[in-house]
N, C-alpha and C positions, 0 to 999 in steps of 0.2 A: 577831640574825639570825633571821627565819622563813624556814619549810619546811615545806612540808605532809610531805615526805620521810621526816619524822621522827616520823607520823602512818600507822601504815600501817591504821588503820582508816577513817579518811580515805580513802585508797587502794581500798581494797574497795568502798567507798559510793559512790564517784564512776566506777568501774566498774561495779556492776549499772547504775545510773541510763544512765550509755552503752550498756549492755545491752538496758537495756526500750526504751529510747529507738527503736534501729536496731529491736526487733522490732515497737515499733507501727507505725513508718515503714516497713517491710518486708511487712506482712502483705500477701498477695495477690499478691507478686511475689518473681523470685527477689533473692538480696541477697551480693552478694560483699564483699572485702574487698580491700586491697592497700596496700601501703606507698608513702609518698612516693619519689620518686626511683629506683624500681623500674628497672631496665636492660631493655633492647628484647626481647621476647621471654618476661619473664617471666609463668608463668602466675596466671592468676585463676580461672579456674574450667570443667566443662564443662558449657558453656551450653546444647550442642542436647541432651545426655543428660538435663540436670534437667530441661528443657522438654519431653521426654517428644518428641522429633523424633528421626528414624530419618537416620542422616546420608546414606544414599543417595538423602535427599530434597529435601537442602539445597540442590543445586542446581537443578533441577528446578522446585522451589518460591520460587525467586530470594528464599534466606534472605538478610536484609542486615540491617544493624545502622545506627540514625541515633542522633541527638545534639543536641539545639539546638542546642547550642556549644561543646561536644567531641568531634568527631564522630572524629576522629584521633587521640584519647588510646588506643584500645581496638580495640582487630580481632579477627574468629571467624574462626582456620581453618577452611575450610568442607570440608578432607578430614579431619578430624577432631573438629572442631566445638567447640575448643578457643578461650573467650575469654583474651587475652592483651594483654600491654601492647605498644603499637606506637612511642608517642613517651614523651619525659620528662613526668611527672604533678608538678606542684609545687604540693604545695596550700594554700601562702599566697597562690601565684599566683590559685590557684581561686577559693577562699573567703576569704581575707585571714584579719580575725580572730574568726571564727564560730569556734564549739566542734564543728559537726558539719559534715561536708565529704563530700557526696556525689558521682557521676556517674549521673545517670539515664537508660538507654540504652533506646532502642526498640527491640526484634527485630518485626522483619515477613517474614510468609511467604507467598505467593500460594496459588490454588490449592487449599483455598478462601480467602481473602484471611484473617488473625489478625493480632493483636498482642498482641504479651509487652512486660514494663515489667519493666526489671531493675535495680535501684539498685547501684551499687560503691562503696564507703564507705574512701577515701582517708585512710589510717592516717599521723598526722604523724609524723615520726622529727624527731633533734634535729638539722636542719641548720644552723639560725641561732644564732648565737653573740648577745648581749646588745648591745645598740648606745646608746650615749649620745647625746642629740642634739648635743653639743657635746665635741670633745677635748680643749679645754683651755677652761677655765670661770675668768673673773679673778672675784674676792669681793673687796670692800671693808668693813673691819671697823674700824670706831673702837678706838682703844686702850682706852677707857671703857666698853666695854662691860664686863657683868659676868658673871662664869663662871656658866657653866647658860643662857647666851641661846645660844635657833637660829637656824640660818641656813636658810631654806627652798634645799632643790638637785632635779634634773631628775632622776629617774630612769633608768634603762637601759630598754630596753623590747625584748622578745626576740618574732617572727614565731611561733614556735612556741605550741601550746596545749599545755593541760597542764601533767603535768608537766615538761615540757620549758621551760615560759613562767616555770616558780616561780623569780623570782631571790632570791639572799640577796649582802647586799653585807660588804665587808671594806676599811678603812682602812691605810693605812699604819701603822705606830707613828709616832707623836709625842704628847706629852707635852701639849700647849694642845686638841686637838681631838678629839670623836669622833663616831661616824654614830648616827643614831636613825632607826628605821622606823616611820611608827607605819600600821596600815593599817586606819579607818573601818567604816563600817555600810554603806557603797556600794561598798567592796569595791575602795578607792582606796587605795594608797600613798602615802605622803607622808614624800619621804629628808632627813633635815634634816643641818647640821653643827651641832652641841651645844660650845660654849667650857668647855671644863673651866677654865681659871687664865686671871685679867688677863692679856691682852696689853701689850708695851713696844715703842712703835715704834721709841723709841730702839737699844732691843737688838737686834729681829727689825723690820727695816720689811716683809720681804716671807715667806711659810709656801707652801711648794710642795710639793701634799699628791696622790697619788693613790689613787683609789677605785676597784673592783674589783668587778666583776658578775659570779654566778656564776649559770649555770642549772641547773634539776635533773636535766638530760637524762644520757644513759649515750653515751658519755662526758661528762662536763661539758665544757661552753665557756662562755670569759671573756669578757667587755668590760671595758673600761678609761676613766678621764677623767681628768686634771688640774685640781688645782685651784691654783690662782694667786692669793693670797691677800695683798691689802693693808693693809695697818697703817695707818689714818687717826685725826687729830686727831679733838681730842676734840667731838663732837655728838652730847648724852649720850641727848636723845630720838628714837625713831623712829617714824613715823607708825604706827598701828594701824587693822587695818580694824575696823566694826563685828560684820563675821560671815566667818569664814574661808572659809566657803560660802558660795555663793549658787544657789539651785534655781529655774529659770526653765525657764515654758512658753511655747511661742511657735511659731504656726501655722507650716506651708510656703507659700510663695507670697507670704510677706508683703513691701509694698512698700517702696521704699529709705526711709530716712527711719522707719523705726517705730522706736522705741524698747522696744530689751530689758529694760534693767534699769539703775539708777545704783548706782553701789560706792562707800562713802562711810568715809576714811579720816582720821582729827586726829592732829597732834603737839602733845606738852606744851609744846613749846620754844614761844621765842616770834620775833618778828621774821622775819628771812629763813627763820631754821632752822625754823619752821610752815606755811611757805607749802609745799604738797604739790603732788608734779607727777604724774599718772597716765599707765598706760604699759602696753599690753602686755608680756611677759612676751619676752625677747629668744629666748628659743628656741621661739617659740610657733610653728607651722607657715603656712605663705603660703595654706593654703588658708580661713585664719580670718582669717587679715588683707584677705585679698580678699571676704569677705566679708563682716565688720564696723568697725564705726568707733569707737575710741575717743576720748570730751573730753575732752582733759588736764587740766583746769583743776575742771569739775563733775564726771567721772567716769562720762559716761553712755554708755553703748553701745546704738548703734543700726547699725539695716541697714543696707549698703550694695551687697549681691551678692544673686544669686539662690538662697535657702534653699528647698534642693529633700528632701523626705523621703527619696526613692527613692536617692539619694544616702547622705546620712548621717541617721541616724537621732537622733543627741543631739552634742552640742561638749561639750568641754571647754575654757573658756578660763582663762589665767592672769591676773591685774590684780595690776601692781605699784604701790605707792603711796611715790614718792620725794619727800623735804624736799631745798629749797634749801639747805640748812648746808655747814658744809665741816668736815670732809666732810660726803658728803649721806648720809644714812640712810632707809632703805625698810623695807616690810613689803608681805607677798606677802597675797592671795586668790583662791580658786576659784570660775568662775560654772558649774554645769552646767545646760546648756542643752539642754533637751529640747523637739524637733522634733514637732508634730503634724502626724497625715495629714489634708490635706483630698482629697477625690475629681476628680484633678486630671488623672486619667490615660485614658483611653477601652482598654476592652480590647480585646485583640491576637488575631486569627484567621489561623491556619494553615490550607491545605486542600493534603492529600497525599494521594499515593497513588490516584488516580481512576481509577477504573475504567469508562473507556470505551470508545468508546460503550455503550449498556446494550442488549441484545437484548430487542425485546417480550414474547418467553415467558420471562423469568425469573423465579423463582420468588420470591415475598415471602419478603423479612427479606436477601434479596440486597445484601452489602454494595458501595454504591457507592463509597465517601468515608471519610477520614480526616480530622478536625479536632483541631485545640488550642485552646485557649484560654488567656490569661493578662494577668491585670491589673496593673503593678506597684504601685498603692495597696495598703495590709495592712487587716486587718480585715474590718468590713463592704464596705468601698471596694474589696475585693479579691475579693469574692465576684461568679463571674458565672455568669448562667445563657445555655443557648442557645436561641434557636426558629427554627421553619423557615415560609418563606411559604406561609401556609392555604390549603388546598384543592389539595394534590398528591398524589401517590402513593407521596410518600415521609414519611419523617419519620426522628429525631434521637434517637441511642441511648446513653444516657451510657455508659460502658462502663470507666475510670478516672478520677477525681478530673477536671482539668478537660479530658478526653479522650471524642468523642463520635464515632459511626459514624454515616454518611447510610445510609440503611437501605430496600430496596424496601418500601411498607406495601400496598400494592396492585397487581393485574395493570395489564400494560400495554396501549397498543392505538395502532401506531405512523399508522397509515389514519387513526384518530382525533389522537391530537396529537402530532407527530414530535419535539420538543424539549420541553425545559422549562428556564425560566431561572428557580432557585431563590436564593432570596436569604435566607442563615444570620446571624442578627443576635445578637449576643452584649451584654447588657445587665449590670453589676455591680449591685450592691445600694448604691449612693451616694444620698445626697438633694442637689441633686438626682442621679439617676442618670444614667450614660451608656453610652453605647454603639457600637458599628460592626457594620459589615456588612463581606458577602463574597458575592458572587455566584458560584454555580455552575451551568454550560453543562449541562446533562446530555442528551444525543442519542440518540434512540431506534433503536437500529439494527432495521433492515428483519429478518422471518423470513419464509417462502413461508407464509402462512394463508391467500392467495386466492386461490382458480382464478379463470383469466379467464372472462371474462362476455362474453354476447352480447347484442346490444340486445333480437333477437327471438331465438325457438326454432325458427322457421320462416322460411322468405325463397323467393318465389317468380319466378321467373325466365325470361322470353319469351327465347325465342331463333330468330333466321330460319335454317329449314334452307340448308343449302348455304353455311353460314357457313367464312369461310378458315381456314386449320388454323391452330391459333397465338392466334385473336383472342381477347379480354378480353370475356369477359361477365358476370362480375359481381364484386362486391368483398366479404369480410367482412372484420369488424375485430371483437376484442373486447379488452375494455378490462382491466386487470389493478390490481389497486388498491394493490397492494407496489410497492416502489421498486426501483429499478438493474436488477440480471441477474434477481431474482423478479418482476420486470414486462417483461422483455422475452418478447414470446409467438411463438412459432411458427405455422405452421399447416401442415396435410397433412390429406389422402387417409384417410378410413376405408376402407379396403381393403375392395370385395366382388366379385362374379360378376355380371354385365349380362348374362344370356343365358350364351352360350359363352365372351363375353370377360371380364378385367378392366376392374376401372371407371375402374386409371389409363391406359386405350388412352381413353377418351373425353375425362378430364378433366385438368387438372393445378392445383394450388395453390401459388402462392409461398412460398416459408418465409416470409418477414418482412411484405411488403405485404398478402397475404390475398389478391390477384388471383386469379382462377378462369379458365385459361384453357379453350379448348375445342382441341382436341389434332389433331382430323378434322374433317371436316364434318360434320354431322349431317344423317340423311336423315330427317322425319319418317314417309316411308311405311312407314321399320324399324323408327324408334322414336319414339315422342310421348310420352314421360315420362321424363326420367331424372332418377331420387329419388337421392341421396347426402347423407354426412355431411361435414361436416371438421372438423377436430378442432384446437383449440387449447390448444397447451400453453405454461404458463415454463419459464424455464431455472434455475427454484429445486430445491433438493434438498432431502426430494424433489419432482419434479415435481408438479405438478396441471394439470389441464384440464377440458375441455368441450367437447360437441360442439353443430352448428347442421344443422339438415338444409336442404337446398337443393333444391325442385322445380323442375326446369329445363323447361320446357315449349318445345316445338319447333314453332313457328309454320310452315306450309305456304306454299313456294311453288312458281309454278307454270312446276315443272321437267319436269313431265311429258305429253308430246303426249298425245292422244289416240291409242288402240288399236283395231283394226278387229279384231271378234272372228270366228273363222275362221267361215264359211262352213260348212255339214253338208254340202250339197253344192258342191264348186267348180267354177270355171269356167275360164276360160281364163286361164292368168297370174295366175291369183287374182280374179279378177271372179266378179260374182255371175251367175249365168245364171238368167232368168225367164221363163214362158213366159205370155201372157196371150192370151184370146181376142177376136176383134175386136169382138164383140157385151157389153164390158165398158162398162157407162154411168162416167157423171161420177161422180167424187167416192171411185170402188173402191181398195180398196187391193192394190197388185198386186206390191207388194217392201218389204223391211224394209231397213233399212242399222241395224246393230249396233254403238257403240262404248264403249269403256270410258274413262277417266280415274284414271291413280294419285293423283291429289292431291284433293283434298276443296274444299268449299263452292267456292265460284264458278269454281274453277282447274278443278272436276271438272263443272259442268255444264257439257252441251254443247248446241250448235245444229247445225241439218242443212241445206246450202241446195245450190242444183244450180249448177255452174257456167254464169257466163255465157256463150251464144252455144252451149251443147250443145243440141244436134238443132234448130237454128234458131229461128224466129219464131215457128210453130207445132206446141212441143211441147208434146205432150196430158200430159203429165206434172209433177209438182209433188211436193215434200219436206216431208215434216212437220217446223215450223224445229224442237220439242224432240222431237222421236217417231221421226224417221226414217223412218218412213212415206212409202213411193211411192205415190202415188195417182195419181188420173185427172184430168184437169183439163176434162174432156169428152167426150163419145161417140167411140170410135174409129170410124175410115173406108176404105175402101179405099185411100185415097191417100196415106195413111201410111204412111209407110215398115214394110216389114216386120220391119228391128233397130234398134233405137235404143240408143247407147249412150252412159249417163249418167254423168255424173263429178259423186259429192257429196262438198262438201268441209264437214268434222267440224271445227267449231271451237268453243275452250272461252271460258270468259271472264276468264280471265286475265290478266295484265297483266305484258310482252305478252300476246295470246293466241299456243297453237300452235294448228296445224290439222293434220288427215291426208284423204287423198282416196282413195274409196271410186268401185271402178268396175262400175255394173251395167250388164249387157246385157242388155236388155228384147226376149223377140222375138213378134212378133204372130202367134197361128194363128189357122186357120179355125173358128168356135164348134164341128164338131164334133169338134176333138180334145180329147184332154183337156187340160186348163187348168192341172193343176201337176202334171207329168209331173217328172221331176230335172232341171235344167240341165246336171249332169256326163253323164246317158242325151242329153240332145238333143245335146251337143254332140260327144257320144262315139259316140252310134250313126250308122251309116249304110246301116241295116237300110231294110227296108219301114216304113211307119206302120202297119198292120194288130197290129205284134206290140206294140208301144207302148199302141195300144186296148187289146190281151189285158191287158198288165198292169195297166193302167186296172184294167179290171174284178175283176181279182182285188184291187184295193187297197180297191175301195169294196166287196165283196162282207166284205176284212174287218172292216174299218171297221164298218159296219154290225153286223158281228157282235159287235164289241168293244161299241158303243154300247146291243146288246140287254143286252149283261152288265150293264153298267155302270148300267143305268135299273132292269134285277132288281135290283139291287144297292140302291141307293138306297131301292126302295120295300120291298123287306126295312127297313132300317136306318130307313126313319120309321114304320115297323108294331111294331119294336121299341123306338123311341125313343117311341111314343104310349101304351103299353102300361105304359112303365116308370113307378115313382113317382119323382114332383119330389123331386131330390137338391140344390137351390140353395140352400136354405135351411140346408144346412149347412158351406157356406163363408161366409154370414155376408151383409146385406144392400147391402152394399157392393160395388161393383165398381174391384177393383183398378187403378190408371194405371199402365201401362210408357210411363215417358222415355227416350225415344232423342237423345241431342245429339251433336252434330258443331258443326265451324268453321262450317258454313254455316245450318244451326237446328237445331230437336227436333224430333220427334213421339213423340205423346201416343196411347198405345193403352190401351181402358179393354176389359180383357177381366175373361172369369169365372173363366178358369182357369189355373194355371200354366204359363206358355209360356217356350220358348226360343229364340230367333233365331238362328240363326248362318249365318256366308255360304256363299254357292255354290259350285257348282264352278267351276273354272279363272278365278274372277275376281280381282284385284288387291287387298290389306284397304287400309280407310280408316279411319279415326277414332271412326265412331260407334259409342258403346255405350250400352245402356236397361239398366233396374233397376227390378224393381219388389218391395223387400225387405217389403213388409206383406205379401204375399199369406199367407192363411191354408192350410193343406196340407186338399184334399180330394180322395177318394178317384176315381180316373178310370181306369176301364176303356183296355184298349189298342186296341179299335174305336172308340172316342171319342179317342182323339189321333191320328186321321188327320183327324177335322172339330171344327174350335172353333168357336163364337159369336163375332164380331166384330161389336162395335155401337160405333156414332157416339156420342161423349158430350162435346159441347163444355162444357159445363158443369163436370164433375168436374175439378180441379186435379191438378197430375201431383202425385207424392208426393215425400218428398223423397230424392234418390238416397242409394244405399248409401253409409254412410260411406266403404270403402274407395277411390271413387269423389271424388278431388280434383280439382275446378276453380275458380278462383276468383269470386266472386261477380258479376265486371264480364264474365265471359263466360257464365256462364248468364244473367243478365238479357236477353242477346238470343238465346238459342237454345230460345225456346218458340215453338212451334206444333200442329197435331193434323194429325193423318192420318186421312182419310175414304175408305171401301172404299163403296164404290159399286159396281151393277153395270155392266157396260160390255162392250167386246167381247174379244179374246181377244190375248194375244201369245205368242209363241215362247221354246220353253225354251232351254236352251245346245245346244252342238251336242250330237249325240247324243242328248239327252233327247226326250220325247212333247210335242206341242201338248198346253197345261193350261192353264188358267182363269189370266191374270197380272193383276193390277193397274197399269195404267199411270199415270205420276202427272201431273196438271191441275192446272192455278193455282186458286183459291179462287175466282178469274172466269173466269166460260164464256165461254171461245175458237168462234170459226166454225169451226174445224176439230176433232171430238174427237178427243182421245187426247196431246194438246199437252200441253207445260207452261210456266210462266211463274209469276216471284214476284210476291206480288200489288203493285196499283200504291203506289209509294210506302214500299214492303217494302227496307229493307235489307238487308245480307246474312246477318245474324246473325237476320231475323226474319221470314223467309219461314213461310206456312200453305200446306199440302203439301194437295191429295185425290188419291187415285187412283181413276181411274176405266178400265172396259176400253174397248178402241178402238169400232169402232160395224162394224157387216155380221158381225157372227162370232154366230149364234143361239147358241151351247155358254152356259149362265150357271151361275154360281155359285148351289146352293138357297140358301135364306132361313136364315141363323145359321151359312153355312159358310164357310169360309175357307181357301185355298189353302194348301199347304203349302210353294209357292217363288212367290217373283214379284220381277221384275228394277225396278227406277227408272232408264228410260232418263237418257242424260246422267250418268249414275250408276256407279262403278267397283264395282258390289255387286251379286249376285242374294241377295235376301234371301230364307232360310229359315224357316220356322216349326213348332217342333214342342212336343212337350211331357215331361217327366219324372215318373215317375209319383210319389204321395203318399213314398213309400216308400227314393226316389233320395236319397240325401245329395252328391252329386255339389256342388251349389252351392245356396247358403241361396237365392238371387234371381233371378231371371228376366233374361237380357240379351239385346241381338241386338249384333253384332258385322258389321261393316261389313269385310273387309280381302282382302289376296292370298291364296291359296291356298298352304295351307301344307299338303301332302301326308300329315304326318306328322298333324296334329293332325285333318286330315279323315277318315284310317282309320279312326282311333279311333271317331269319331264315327256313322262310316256302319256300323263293324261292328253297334253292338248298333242301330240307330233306323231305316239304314233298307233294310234285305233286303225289306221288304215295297214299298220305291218301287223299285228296281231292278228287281224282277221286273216290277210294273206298269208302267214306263218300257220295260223289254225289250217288252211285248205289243205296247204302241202303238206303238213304229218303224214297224210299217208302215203305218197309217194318217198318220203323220205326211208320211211319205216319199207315200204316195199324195193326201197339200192341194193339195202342193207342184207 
């Protein structure tokens, strides 16, 4: 009987070797231990404590434990973190008959995503008891045989490793038979029964012997067989093989029909008793017989099932060789048959654990992915490697034996490529080699990195005044290049001050479409510019945006009649009252009619004409159509009525046009009263005419007196101005352009010096504003800004206006023209104010009537050329380089000012004239410091003015 049991050095050696063994298999992971058949609950080890995890994080960090294919053997309390046995562990079940019997467990924890690799090393205890593949065993034995012949018998064979696998056997007593072990260099038993004495079948025909299998385990357990033993006549030879082994290699996969090996057995006998019958071995297992073939007759075994490596690795078969004699006699051999690997297998990919979608801003080395790998061919055939489809942003991190992480290697940019379909090919080391794939989705999830976008930076915007509250005028949109809720955009309102109000009383913005609506009407005569932003934002966190600014320009319409401007003196119900002398020839001008227009270009010129059928067939009277001017239309007569009373009707050009009617009373005296006595005195007094003369004479007595000043004055101021040294040459040889543009044209004034425009009194503002930003700063006395130089310069190009100054390019193209100051005859200031030198404005073609205006032929509205020229019968002129300091543009809702700021004023970089209503506040200002010295002179002359009239 053997026993290693009985060897305890034995013992010690084949422990360390299990020793080193588990720690090379161990290193870099942790490594438990636990017995077969362990009860529910029992512990194995604590997993989150070695793994160096804090247990209040295990859930948190969705600690879990997997398993290829024991995923249920083992569980972690996760309040305590306590690896333990969950079900029954049977590790013959597991491993069958390997010497080392592991569980290799994966722990994973999120957060940031890891994996631990923990092996449990399944300790076999002795539960299998010894099993015979047969319980009762019949043996057939000639009586002739002779003491010391074996009988080849089957083994026990025990589940257990180890010590627990070491069987020793034990016979019954009896006196004919004993057992012999003998165990090889291939580490194979072989139980034989040994014939101690001839057998006598006469005496004993039949020997009923039992054998007894003991394991080494604590406690030992037995197995048992019978043997059943027959006494046969005498056939004194038994076939013999030539080699009791047989060592055969032979591929997997090989086809039915190949040929393993032939076993070739002779008997001495002769006749029937030689003839040998071959035979598997009756206790041989079904899984051998299915898949090989024995030839009874030649002995050949060949294939007939499918020989798979991954299966079994080597056979053992048994080949019995029986003679026909009677009895028959046999003799046993062994064929061990060892299975080569071919590379038959393609490796195997797992992909867990994904960590989707992947955000664009994650940082590299970000683990996406979990793979395995596994081949079941061994060797080279088992070896695989992985790679990932070239040219991504990722790639493949071996991280344990055949265990790799998808890994971020590069930023991402979802605007740029929103997915990627990666494809993980895992190749073994076989010739030839093989391989598979595994594709993985990987989705770039959206972050907010782009504010929305607008096409322009600018957008510029017509709009007609007197538009209905509510209407849509214009649209933005910008575009956002993120996806889902980081690309839905907003829009609103950059909140500012328009004056007194806010700017959401004017406008509104839809959250989602971008529509701009317009909230009130718009009146351009308040306002002709409204500049705003809107802003759009996502609804990513955090937010971003952009703004677009929007010039809303308010196109003119014509909303506004014509304005009859009051009278200095009135008359009856508001009528003009004039008084003219009969001895007035053709062509005099004997009444002015006055009107204004709030609205600009064409809505604001106006025409003058006398109603039809006033004062009959033969009225001596006639209307200047753009001047307003009453004239004569021929020599008055005695037979003319002594009042005529005319109704002219003011209309603009408009579309429609309005109109307003103007009613003068014209009354004719004798040449020797006086000729512009006041219309409010003639119709108010009912005095004598004698005291009417009186005041006559005191008006022209001052008059005269004023006119002496004013001529001293003059020739002072050019005895001082001839005296002085030329100062032009230090502004520079150029003469500056002031642009004046409006809806209806420009003009173009080429002066020396820095001047300012601005409007009149009590009249309505318009539109136009000039700029002339070159002007160079030179030094000008404050006697010299009461008279400028104004010279004609067709030639010189206007300059180009102040930046701050936005119109777009398709409306200044038609708002050039030039302004020509001409001398001419004289018109009237506002009310209140003195008769002063005014510029009336004339078309660019001479009219038969002066003092007219009209655009020239073939002039559209944007590209009228302007002269002004004074009316004709008025001797008062303008000297040579001087230039008034107000003058009205009949037809026109402006009396245009002109003055000047000295070198030294920082008030405004640029020169402008300024067209609009009377805004009270803004003209104090202006008259405080500029102009105390025209009031006072304004105050002299009332009375000369009042004594024209």
């Amino acid at each position: 009987i053997f026993s290693w049991r009985e060897d305890p050095g034995a013992q010690c050696l084949l422990l360390s070797l299990l020793l080193l063994a588990a720690w090379e298999v161990g290193s870099g992971q942790l490594h438990y231990s636990v017995p077969e058949e362990a009860k529910h609950g029992t512990f194995v080890g604590r997993i989150a404590q070695d793994l160096g995890l804090e247990l209040a994080e295990l859930v948190p960090r969705l600690f879990r434990v997997a398993s290829k294919t024991h995923g249920d053997l083992l569980e972690v309390n996760l309040q305590n973190g306590i690896l333990f046995v969950n079900s029954r562990i049977d590790r013959e079940e597991l491993c069958g008959w390997s010497s080392e019997c592991s569980i290799h467990l994966e722990v994973i924890v999120d957060r940031p995503l890891q994996v631990f690799h923990v092996d449990v090393e399944v300790k076999d205890i002795n539960d299998n008891a010894p099993v015979f593949p047969m319980a009762v065993k019949n043996l057939f034995i000639s009586e002739s045989r002779q003491p010391g012949s074996r009988f080849s018998l089957e083994g026990a064979s025990d589940a257990d490793i180890g010590t627990n696998s070491l069987l020793t056997y034990s016979l019954d007593s009896t006196e004919y038979f004993t057992l012999n072990v003998k165990r090889n260099d291939e580490e194979i038993k072989s139980l034989g029964l040994v014939l101690k004495k001839n057998l006598n079948r006469e005496d004993t025909p039949k020997h009923y012997l039992l054998i007894t299998a003991i394991d080494g385990g604590k406690p030992e357990l037995t197995g048992t067989t019978q043997l059943k033993i027959t006494v046969l006549d005498v056939n004194d030879n038994a076939p013999a093989f030539e080699r009791t082994i047989y060592k055969v290699r032979l591929f997997e996969n090989a086809p039915n029909g190949t040929l393993v090996v032939t076993v070739n057995a002779t008997d001495l006998d002769e006749g029937v008793n030689k003839d040998i019958v071959y035979s598997f071995n009756t206790d041989m297992s079904t899984d051998i017989l299915s898949k090989f073939h024995l030839d009874p007759v030649n002995g050949q075994i060949s294939v007939k099932g499918n020989i798979d490596f991954e299966e079994s690795k080597s056979y053992e078969i048994r080949v019995e060789a029986t003679d026909k004699g009677n009895p028959p006699m046999s003799d046993h051999c062994t064929v061990l048959l060892e299975i080569v690997d071919i590379n038959d297998n393609l490796p195997e990919l797992v992909i867990k654990s994904l960590s989707l979608p992947v955000l664009e801003d994650s940082p590299v080395s970000t683990v996406i992915a979990l793979i395995s790998v596994s081949d079941r061919d061994s060797g080279v055939n088992g070896q695989v490697t992985c790679s990932l489809t070239p040219h991504v942003p990722f790639k493949l991190v071996s991280t344990y034996k055949n265990y790799y992480s998808l890994v971020l290697d590069s930023a991402l940019d979802r605007e740029s490529v929103s997915a990627y379909e990666l494809v993980v090919t895992a190749r073994d080391g076989g010739s030839p080699s093989l391989w598979a794939t595994a594709s993985v989705s990987v989705e770039v999830a959206d972050v907010n990195d782009n504010a929305p976008a607008f096409a322009q930076s600018e957008y510029t915007v017509f709009v007609r005044e007197n538009n209905p509250p509510g209407c849509h005028i214009f649209t933005v949109s910008a575009r956002d290049a993120d996806a889902q809720e980081n690309a839905l955009v907003s829009y609103s309102l950059v909140e500012r001050r328009v004056g007194e109000r806010a700017l959401s009383s004017y406008v509104s913005v839809h959250a989602e479409s971008g529509k701009v609506y317009a909230l009130q009407p718009l009146d351009r005569e308040e306002l002709e510019l409204l500049q705003f932003q809107v802003s759009a934002r996502d609804a990513g966190v955090p937010s971003l945006g952009s703004n677009v600014t929007l010039q809303v320009f308010v196109l003119d319409e014509n909303d506004n009649a014509p304005a009859l401007l009051t009278p200095r003196v009135g008359g009856i119900g508001g009528a003009v009252s004039e008084l003219v002398p009969r001895s007035v020839g053709a062509g005099q001008v004997v009444a002015k009619v006055r009107a204004v227009d709030a609205d600009s270009g064409y809505n604001a010129w106006l025409s003058y004409e006398l109603q039809p059928g006033t004062g009959g067939a033969r009225m001596p009277f006639r209307v200047g159509l753009y001047t307003g001017e009453i004239s004569t239309t021929r020599a008055l007569d005695e037979v003319d009525a002594a009042r005529h009373r005319l109704l002219v009707l003011v209309k603009d050009h408009g579309e429609p046009s309005l109109t307003a009617t103007a009613t003068v009373l014209v009354s004719l005296v004798e040449s020797g009263q006086a000729p512009k006595a006041s219309s409010r005195a003639s119709a108010g007094t009912t005095g004598p005419e004698a005291a009417l003369v009186d005041v006559n004479v005191y008006l022209i007595i001052a008059v005269c007196a004023v006119s002496s000043l004013l001529v001293l004055t003059l020739l002072l101021y050019t005895a001082l101005r001839c005296s002085a040294p030329p100062t032009e040459g230090a502004c520079g040889p150029g003469k500056p352009t002031l642009v004046c543009s409006s809806a209806v044209g420009s003009w173009s004034y080429s002066q020396q010096r820095q001047q300012r425009v601005c409007s009149g009194e009590e009249l309505p503002k318009t539109d136009l504003m000039a700029f002339s930003p070159s002007l160079s700063p030179c030094p000008i006395s404050r006697d010299r800004e009461e008279k400028q130089d104004v010279d004609v310069d067709h030639s010189v190009k206007p300059r180009q206006p102040n930046p701050d100054w936005r119109y777009s390019a398709s409306l200044r193209a038609g708002m050039h023209s030039s302004v020509h100051l001409e001398e001419a005859g004289i018109l009237r200031a506002g009310p209140g104010g003195p008769d002063q030198q005014w510029p009336t404005v004339s078309s660019a073609t001479p009219e038969p009537e002066a003092g007219e205006v009209s655009p020239p032929v073939g002039a559209g509205v944007n590209s009228n050329s302007w002269t002004f020229k004074y009316g004709p019968g008025n001797p008062k002129q303008s000297g040579p380089g001087e230039l008034p300091d107000k003058f009205i543009i009949p037809g026109s809702p402006a009396i245009i000012s002109i003055r000047q700021e000295p070198t030294n004023n920082q008030i405004d970089k640029s020169d402008f004239i300024t067209f609009g209503k009377k805004e009270e506040t803004k003209k104090k200002k202006k008259k405080k410091k500029g102009n105390k010295t025209q009031e006072k002179k304004e105050k002299g002359n009332s009375t000369t003015d009042n004594s024209d009239q």
